[in-house]
C-alpha positions as CSV (number, residue, x, y, z in Angstrom):
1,X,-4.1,23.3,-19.6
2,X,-0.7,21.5,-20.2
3,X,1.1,20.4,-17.9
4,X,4.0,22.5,-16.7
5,X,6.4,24.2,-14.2
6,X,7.0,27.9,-14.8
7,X,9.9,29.3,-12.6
8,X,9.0,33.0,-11.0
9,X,11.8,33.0,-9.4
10,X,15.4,31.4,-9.5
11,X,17.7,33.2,-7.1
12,X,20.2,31.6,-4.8
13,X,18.9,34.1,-2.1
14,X,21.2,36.6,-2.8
15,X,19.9,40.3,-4.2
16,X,20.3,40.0,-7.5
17,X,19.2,42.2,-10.7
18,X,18.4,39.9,-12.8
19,X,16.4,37.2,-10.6
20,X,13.7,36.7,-8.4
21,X,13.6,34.7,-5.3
22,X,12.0,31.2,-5.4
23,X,9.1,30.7,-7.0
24,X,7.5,28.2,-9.3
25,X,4.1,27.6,-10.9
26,X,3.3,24.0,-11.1
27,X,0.5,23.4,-13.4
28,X,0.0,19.4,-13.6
29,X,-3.4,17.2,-13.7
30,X,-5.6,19.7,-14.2
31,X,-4.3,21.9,-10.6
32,X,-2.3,24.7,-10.4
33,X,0.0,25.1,-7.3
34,X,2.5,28.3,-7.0
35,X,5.4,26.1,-4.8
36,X,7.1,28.8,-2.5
37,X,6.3,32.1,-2.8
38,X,9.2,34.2,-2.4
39,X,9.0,38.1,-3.8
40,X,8.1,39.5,-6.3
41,X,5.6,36.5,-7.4
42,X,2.4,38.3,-6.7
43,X,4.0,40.9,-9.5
44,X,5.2,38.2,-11.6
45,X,1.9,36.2,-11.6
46,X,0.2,39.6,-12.5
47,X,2.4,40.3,-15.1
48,X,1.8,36.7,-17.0
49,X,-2.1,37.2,-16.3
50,X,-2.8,34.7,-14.4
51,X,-6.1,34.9,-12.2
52,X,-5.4,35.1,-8.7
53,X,-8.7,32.9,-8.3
54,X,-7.8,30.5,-10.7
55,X,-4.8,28.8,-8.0
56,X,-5.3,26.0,-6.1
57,X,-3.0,25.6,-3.4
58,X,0.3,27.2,-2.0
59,X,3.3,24.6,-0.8
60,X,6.0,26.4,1.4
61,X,9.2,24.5,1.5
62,X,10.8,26.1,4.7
63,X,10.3,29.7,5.7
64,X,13.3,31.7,4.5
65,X,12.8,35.0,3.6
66,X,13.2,34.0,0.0
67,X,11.4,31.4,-0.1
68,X,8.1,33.0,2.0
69,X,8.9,36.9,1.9
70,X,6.6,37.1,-0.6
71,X,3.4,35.6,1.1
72,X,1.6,38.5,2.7
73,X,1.9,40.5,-1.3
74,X,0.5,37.3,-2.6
75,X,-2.5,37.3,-0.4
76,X,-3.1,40.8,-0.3
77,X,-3.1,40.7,-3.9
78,X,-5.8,37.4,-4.0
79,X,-7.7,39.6,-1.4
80,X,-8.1,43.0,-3.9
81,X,-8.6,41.0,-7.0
82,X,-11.6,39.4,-5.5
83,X,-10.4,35.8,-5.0
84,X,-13.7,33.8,-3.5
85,X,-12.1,30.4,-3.5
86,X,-10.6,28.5,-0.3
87,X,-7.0,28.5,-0.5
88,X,-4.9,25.3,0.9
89,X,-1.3,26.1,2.4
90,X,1.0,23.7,3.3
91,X,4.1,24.4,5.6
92,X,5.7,23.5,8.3
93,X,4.2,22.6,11.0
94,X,5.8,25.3,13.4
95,X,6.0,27.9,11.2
96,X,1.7,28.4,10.6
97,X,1.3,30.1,14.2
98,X,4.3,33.1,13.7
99,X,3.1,33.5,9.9
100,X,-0.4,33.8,10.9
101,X,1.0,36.6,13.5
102,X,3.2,38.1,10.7
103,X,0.1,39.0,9.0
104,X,-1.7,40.1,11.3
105,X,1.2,42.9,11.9
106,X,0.4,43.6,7.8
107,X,-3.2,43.8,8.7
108,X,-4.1,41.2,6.8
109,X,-6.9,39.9,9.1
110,X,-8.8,36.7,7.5
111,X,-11.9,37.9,8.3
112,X,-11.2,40.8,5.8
113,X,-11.2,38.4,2.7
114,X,-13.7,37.0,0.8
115,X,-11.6,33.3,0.8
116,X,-10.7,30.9,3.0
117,X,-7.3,29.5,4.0
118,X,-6.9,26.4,5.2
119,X,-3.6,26.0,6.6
120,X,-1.8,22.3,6.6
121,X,1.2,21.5,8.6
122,X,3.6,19.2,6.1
123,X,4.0,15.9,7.2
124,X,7.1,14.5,6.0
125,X,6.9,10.8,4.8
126,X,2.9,11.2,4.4
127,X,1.3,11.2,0.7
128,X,-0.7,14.5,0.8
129,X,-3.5,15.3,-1.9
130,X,-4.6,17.9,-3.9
131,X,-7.7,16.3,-6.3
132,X,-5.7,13.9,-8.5
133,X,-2.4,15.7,-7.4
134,X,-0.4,13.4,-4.5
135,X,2.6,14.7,-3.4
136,X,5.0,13.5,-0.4
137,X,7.2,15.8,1.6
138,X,11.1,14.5,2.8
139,X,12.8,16.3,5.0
140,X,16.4,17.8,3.9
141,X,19.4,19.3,6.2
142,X,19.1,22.6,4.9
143,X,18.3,23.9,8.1
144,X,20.7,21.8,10.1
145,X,23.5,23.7,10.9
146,X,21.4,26.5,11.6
147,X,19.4,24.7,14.0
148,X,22.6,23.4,16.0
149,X,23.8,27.0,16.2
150,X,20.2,28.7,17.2
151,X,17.8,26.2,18.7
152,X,18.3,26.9,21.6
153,X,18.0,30.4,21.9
154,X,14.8,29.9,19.6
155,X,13.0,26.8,21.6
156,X,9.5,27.6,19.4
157,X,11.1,27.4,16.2
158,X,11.0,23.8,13.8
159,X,14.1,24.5,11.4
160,X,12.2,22.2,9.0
161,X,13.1,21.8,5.4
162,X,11.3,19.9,3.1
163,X,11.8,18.8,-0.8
164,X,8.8,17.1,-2.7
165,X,7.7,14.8,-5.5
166,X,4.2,15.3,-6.9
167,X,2.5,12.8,-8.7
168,X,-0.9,12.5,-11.0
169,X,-1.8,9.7,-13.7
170,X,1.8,8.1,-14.9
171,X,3.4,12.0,-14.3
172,X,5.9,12.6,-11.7
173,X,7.7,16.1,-10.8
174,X,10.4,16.8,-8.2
175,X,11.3,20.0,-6.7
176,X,14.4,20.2,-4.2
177,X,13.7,23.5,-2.6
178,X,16.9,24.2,-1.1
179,X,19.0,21.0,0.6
180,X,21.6,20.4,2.8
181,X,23.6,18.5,1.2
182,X,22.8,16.3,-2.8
183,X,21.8,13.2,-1.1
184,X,18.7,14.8,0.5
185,X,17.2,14.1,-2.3
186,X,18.0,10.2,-2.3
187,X,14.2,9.7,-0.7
188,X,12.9,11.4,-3.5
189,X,14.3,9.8,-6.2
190,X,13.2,6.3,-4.9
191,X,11.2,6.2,-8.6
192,X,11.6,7.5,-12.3
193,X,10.8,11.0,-12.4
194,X,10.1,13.1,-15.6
195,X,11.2,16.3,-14.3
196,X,13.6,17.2,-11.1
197,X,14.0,20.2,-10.3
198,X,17.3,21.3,-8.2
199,X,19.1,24.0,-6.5
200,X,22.6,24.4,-6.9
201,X,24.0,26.6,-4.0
202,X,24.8,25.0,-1.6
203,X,26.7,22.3,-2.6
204,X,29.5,21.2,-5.0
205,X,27.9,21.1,-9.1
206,X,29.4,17.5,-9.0
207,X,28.0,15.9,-5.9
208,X,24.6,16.1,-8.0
209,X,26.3,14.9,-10.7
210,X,27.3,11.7,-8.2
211,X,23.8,11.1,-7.0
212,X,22.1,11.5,-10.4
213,X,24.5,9.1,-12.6
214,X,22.3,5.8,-12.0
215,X,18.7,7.5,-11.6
216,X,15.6,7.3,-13.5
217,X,15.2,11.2,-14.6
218,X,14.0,12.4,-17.8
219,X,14.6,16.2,-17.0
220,X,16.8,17.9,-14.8
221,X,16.1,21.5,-14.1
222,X,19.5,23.5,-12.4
223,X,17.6,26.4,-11.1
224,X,18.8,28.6,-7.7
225,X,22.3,29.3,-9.0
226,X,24.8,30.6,-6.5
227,X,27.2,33.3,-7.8
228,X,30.3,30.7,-7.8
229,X,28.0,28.8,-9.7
230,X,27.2,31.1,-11.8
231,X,30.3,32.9,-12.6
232,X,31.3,29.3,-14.7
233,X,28.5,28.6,-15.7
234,X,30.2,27.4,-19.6
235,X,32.0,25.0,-17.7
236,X,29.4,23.9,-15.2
237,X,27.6,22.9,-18.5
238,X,30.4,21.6,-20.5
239,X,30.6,18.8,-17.0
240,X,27.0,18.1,-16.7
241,X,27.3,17.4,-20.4
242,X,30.0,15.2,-20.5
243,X,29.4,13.5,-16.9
244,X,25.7,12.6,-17.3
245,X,25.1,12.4,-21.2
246,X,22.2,10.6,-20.8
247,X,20.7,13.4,-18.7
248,X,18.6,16.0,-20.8
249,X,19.7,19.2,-18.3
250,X,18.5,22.7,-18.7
251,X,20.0,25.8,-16.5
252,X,16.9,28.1,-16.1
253,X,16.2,31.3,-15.7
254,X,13.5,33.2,-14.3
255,X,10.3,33.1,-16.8
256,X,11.3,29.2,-18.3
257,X,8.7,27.3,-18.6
258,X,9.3,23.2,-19.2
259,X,6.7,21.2,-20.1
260,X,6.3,17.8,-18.8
């Protein structure tokens, strides 16, 4: 098995014909981890055959709808098709007790399946391991502005975002999730990396362009378009091109797959 990121899903959050939300099958040293799960993934993973047995973990970034809606699917899904096999998920830390709850309301009970799940609260800052896969989690201000506006009249909830870089032999993948603001990811890119994978909705196409000019990375992936994004997309590429020529940059689109 190579290794590889395929991308389920590359919507900006927005309903959209022609994407699904955030989703992306990270296949590297010999593991392979489905990195947020939003709808329709269980579909999509059915749909390229893969064997719902045959993941290893599940990383949740934050728990927007589109990046987590699809969840309960996905382990209903490993529950009918007979998975046997204990199934890691990591997420933050605050989110495992109402997601737990949200299942139950499916009546997806844990008892009913015939596989484990461990649940692991992300800590950011700490190398995390799966086998020969590490990965560390950084936290990003995606959910900042929500949580000055609602924290207080939601005292349980985190408002944790996280972006990652995942690391086995000399390999070395990063995955924004969604951020706050470019420089989030400035933690992240503290070494090469071979492939980066970023959103681009919520901020301006150039302040990536800013943060990436000097840094180590083979491969950047745009994924998670936003419409304005979108809607100039020629030109969005023309600048990528011409402002970080030394940058091999691919604009993806649900079903890509980039090997690393």
């Amino acid at each position: 098995m190579s290794d590889s990121l395929t991308f389920l899903g590359t919507s900006d959050g927005l309903p959209s014909s022609d994407r699904h939300h955030a989703a992306l099958l990270l296949r590297l040293g010999g593991k392979t981890v489905l990195l947020d799960c939003g709808e329709p993934c269980s579909h999509t993973l059915k749909s390229m055959g893969v064997d719902f047995n045959s993941l290893d973990a599940v990383v949740v970034s934050h728990t927007h709808s589109d990046h987590v809606g699809g969840l309960p699917m996905l382990l209903q899904s490993m529950w009918l098709e007979q998975r046997t096999r204990l199934l890691p998920i990591w997420l933050p830390r605050r989110a495992i007790r109402p997601l737990r709850d949200w299942l139950h309301t499916c009546y997806l009970f844990e008892p009913r399946f015939r596989f484990r799940i461990r649940w692991h609260p992300i800590a950011p800052g700490k190398v995390l391991h799966l086998g020969p896969v590490s990965f560390a989690a950084f936290r990003t201000a995606h959910l900042e502005e929500t949580r000055i506006r609602f924290a207080r009249k939601f005292p349980g909830l985190g408002f944790d975002a996280f972006c990652f870089r995942f690391e086995a032999g000399r390999k070395c993948i990063g995955y924004s999730a969604d951020l706050g603001r470019a420089d989030d990811l400035a933690p992240l890119l503290s070494k090469p990396i071979d492939l980066l994978v970023v959103e681009l909705a919520h901020f301006h196409p150039f302040d990536l362009v800013e943060l990436l000019r000097e840094r180590k990375v083979k491969h950047v992936a745009i994924t998670h378009m936003g419409r304005a994004v979108r809607a100039r997309l020629p030109e969005v590429r023309a600048a990528f091109r011409l402002r970080l020529p030394a940058h091999r940059v691919s604009f993806v689109r649900d079903g890509d797959t980039i090997r690393v």
